[in-house]
C-alpha positions in Angstrom: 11.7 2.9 -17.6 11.8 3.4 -14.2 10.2 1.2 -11.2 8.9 1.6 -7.6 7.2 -0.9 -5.0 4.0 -1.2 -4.0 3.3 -2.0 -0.3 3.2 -5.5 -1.7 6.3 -5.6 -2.7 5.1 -6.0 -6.2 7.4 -3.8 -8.7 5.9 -1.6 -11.1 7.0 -0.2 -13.8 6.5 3.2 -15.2 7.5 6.3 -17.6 7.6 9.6 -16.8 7.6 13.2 -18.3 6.9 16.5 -18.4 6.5 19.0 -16.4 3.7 20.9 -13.9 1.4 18.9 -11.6 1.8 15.3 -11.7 -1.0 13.7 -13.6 -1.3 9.3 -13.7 -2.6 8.0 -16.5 -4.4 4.6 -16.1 -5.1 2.2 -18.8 -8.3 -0.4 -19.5 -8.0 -4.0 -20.6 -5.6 -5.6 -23.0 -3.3 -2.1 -22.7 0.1 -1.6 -21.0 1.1 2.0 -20.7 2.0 2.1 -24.3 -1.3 2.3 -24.8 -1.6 5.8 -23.6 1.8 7.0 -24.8 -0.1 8.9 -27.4 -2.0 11.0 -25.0 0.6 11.3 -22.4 2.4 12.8 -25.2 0.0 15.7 -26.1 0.1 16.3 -22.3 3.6 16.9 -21.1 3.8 20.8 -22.1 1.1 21.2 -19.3 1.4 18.3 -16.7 4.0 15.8 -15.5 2.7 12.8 -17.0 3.0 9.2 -15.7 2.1 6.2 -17.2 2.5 2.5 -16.0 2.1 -1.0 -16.4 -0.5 -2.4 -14.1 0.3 -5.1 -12.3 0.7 -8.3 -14.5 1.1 -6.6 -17.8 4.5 -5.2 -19.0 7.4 -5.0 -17.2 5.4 -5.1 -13.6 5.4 -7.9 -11.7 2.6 -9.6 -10.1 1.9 -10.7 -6.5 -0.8 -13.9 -5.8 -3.7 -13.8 -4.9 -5.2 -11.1 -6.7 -7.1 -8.0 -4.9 -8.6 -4.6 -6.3 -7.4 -3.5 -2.8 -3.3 -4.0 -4.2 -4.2 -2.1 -7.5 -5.4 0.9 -5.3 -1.8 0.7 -3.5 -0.1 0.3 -6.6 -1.9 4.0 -7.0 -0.7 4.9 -3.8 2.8 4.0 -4.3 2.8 5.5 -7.9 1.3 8.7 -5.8 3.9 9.0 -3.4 6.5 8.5 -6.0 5.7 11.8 -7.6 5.2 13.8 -4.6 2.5 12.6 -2.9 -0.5 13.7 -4.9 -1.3 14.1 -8.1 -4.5 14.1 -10.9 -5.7 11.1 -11.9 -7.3 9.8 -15.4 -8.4 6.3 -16.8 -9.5 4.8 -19.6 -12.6 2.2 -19.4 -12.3 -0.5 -16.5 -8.9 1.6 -16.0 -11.4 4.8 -14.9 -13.5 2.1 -12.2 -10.2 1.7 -10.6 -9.4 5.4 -10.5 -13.1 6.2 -8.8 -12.2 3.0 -6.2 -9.0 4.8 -5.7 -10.2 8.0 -5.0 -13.1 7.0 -2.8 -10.6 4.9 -0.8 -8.9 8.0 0.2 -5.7 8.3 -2.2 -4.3 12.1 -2.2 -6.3 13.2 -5.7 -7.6 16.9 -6.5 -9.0 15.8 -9.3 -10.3 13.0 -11.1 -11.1 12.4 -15.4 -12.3 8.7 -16.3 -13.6 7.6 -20.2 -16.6 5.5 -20.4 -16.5 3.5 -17.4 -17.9 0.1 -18.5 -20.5 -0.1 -16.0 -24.0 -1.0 -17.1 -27.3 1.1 -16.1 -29.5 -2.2 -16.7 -30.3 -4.1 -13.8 -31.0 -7.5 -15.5 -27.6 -7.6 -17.0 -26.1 -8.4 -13.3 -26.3 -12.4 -14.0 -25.2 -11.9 -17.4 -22.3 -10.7 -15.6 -22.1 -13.0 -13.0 -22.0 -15.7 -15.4 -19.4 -13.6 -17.5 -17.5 -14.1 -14.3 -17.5 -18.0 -13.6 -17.1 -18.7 -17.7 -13.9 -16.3 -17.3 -12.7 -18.2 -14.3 -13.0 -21.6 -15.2 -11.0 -20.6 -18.5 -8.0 -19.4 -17.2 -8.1 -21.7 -14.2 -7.4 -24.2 -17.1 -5.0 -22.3 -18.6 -7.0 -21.8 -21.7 -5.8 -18.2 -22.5 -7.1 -17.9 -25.8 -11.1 -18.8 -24.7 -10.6 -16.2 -22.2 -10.0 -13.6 -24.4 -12.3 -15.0 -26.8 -14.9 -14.3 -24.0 -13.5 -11.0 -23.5 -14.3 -9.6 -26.9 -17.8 -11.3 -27.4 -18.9 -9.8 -24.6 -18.0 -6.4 -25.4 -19.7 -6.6 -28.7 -17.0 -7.8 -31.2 -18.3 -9.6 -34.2 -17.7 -13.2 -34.4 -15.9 -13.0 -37.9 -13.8 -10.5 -36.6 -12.4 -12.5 -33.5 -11.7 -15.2 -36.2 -9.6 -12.7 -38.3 -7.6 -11.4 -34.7 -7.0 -14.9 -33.9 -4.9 -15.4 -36.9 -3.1 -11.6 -36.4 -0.1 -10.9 -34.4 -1.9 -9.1 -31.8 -3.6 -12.4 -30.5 -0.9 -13.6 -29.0 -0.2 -10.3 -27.2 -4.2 -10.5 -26.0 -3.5 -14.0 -24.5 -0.7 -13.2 -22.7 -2.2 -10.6 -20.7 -5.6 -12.7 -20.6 -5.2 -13.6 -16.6 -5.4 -9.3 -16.3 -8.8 -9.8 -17.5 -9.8 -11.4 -14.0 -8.2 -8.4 -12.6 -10.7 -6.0 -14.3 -13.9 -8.1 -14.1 -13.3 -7.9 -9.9 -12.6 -3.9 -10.4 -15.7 -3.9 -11.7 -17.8 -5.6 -9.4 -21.2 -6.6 -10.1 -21.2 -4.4 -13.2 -23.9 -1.7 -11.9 -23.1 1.9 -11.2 -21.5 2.2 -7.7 -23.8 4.9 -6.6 -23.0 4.6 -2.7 -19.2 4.9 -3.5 -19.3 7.4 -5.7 -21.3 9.6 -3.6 -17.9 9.5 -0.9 -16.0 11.7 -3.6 -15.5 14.8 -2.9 -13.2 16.4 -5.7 -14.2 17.7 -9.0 -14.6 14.4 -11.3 -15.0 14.9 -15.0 -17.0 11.4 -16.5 -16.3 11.6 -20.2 -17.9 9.6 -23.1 -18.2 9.1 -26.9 -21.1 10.6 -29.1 -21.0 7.7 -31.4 -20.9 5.0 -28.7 -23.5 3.1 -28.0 -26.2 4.6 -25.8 -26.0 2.6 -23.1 -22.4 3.1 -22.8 -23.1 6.7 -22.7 -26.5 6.5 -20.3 -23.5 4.9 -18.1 -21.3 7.4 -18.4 -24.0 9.8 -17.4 -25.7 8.5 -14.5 -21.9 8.5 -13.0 -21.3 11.7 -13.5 -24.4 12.7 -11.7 -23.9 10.1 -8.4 -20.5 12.0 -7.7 -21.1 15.0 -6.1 -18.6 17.5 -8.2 -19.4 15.0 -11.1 -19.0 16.7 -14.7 -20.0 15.4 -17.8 -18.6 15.8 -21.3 -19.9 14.1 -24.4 -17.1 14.3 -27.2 -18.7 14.5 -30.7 -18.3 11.2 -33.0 -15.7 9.5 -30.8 -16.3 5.7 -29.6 -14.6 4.0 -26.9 -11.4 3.9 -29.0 -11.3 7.7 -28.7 -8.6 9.8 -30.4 -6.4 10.9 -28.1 -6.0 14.5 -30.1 -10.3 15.1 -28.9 -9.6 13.9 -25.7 -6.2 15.9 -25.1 -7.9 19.5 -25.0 -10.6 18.1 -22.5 -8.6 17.0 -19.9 -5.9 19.9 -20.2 -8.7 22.3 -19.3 -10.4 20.0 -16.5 -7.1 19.7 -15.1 -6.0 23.2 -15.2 -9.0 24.2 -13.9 
């Protein structure tokens, strides 16, 4: 595993292989870039592939106080470290960071993101804000495990089946990267679409979702791909937001390539 610095002076660690244009993979919550070792690997034969721990997961380091602003030069660095440019793709709240990236100004050709978890319903902006402060308060008192309790009933996770994580190995993983989960609430702001932002991008950006996730999730992903100007949008057949990485593979290769 190698490192660089961002302008911080936060390290970050990263993997990196293959061969052709560089390509950064970027992953959501609760992952480290193990978590897209999988794809990366049905990717090297066309791409130089790069994946990383984001700050405060892994083997990066981490740099108080927190802004989305030191993610996007954590992109920047990662960037440069490869050559200067290179394609960008990420996965969920990974993807809102790439479109902040992008529209910020970082050196990217072209740009692939999976379900965004932004939100097309207007009065769910003080459920989120609420989301927010319950969030806060939790891991300002250092309880880790409430926070990612939070996490998961938000997104939709059964109750029973938080009860049956809390007692698998995983859970413990989950609450140590639980204070990353403040990280990825301010990425994604008030939870709408960021029409006005995306309508700065001017490369090709490919917004792809899941045909068996839920609709709103995919009325998201839509209305994305249509406030970018080059936005494309691709609808996999019977994938969810835990997509397999051999459907997603082809899609990207031709995006990319193209």
């Amino acid at each position: 595993m190698s490192k660089v610095i961002s302008r911080d002076g936060t390290p970050l660690a990263y993997e990196r292989s293959g061969e052709g244009p560089p390509l950064i993979l970027v992953g959501g919550a609760f992952s480290t870039g193990t978590a897209e070792e999988p794809l990366a690997g049905l990717l090297v034969e066309d791409f130089d592939v790069v994946t990383y721990d984001r700050r405060g997961r892994g083997a990066s380091g981490d740099t108080a106080p927190y802004a989305v602003a030191r993610e996007v030069e954590d992109l920047a660095a990662l960037i440069e470290e490869v050559g200067g440019s290179a394609f960008l793709y990420g996965m969920s709240s990974g993807g809102a960071l790439v479109l902040r990236a992008a529209a910020a100004g970082l050196a990217a050709p072209r740009l692939a993101v999976y379900e965004p978890p932004f939100t097309v319903r207007e009065d769910t902006v003080a459920e989120k804000a609420a989301y927010t402060r319950s969030l806060t308060t939790a891991l300002a008192e250092g309880r880790r495990g409430d926070a990612v309790e939070l996490f998961l009933s938000v997104v939709g996770m059964p109750r029973e089946f938080i009860g049956q994580m809390k007692q698998a190995p995983v859970w413990r993983s989950f609450e140590s990267l639980a204070p990353t989960l403040a990280h990825d609430d301010a990425i994604m702001g008030d939870g709408t679409v960021p029409t006005a932002r995306l309508a700065l991008l001017t490369q090709p950006v490919l917004v792809v979702d899941g045909g068996a996730s839920p609709p709103l999730m995919r009325d998201a992903a839509r209305l994305t791909a249509a406030a970018v100007p080059d936005g494309r949008a691709r609808t996999l057949p019977g994938q969810t937001h835990d997509v397999d990485p051999r459907q997603l593979a082809p899609v990207l290769r031709e995006f990319f390539n193209g």
